[in-house]
N, C-alpha and C positions, 0 to 999 in steps of 0.2 A: 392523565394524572400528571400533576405537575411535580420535579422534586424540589422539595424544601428543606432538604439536607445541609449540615454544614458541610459537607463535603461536595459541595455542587462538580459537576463535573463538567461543566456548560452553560455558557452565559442566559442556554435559550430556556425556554421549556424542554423536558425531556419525559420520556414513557416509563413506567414500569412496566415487564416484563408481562405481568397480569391485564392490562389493559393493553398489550397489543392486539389486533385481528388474530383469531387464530394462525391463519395460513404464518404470518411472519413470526408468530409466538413459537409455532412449530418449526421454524428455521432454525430462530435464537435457541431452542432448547437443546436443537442435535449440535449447535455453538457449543455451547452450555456444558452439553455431556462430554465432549472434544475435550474440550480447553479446562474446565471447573471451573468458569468463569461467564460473567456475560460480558464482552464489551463494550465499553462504552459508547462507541459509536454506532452500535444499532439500538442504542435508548436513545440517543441525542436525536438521529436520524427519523426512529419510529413514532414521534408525535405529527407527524406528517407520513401515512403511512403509503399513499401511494408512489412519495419519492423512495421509499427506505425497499419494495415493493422492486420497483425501476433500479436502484444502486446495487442490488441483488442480484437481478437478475442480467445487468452486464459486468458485474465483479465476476461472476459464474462463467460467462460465455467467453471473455478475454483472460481470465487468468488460470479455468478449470476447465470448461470444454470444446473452445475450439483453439487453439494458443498450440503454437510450433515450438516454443521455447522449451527451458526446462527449467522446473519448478524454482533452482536456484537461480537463473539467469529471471525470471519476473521476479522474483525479491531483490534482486542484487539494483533492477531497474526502480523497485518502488523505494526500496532505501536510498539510493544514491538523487534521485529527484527532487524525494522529500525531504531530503537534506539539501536540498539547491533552494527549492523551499521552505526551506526554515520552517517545517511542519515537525512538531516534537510528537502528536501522537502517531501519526503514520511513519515514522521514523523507530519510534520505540517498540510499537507494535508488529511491522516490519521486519525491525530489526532481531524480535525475537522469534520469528517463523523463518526469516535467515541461518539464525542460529540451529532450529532444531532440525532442517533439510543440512545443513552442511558440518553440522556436529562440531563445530567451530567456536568457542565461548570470545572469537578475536576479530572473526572476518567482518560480520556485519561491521564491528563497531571502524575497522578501518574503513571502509564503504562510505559510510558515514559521513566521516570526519577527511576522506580525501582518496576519492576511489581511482586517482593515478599514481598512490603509493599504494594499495592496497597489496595484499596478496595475490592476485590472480590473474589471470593469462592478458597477452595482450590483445587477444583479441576481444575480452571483457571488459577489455580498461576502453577499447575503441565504440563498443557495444553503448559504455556506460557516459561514454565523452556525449556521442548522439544524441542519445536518451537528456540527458541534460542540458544540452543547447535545443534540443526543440521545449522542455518544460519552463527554459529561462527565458532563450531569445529562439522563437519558432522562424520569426522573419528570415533567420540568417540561416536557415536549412536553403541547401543548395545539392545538385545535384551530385558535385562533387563530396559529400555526406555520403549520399546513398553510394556510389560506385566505390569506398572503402571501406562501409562496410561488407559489400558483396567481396571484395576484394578480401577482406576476413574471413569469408566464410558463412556469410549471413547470407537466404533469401531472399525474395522478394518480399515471400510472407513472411518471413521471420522479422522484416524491417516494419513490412504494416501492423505486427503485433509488437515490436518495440515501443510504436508510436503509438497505439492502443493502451497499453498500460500504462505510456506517458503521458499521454492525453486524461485518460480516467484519472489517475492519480494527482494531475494538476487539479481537476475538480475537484476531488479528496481533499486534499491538502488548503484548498483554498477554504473551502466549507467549514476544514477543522479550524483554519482561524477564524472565520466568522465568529461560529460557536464558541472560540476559545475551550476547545475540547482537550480534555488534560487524559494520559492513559490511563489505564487500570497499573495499579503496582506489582500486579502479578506479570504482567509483561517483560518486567526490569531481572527478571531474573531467570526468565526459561531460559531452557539451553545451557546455563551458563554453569550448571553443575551435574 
């Protein structure tokens, strides 16, 4: 089903929730029950069900079940990226599960807007420097990258899961401008009160 909404929220086709597969219907709905929302990007995503199927099931394995980080350090990497990418819905989106892990109505949005003023340590600010030169310019990763980060405090795996959520999230980010995927407005406000 296609929307024909004036309120498109994507340039492409997108699903209603009713017309997904079940298996992915029954994703979106324990979404759904979470949040009191659907997001928009698993409508835009789910008229092609076995990509939305696949984005699932490695958003799960790199940011919920196998991932060394911690919960804020993968938001802190998806907002500061997808602000390198000029992605406004994984930035807002992002930015507001930032908010409710760090109870912060301020951090995300410095992250954002300039995550070497940000509030947070410098081994975050080194963390997020990485994450950003492989989502902008990957060529210019060198090994002298990795050995400051380890020098931070970072793994091996924690470096391959930096690059993991950096990598995922270029995908993300790039797809949502394809689509010209715009957020839900319920986003613009968790956390922040």
């Amino acid at each position: 089903m296609t929307d024909t909404s004036k309120d498109k929220f994507s340039n492409y086709p997108t699903s209603a929730l009713d017309t997904l597969p079940q298996d992915l219907k029954d994703k979106v709905i324990k979404i759904q029950e979470k949040t009191g929302f659907v997001p928009n990007v698993f409508l835009a995503i789910g008229h092609r069900p076995n990509q939305l199927r696949a984005f699932f099931q490695y958003y799960e394995t790199i940011m919920e079940n196998d991932c060394s980080l911690e919960k804020t350090e993968r938001e802190m990497i998806v907002v500061a990226t997808s602000s390198s990418n000029k992605c406004t819905y994984c930035v807002v989106s992002h930015s507001a599960i930032l908010r409710l892990y760090t109870k912060s109505p301020f951090l995300s949005d410095q992250i954002a807007i300039d995550h070497k003023n940000a509030d947070i340590s410098e081994k975050h600010k080194t963390m997020l420097d990485f994450a950003c030169k492989l989502a902008r310019t990957p060529e210019l990763i060198s090994e002298s990258d990795k050995k400051l980060l380890n020098t931070n405090g970072f793994s091996d795996k924690q470096i391959w899961d930096i690059g993991a959520i950096t990598a995922f999230f270029a995908l993300s980010n790039r797809m949502a401008h394809l689509l010209n995927l715009r957020p839900n407005t319920e986003f613009y406000n968790m956390g922040r009160t």
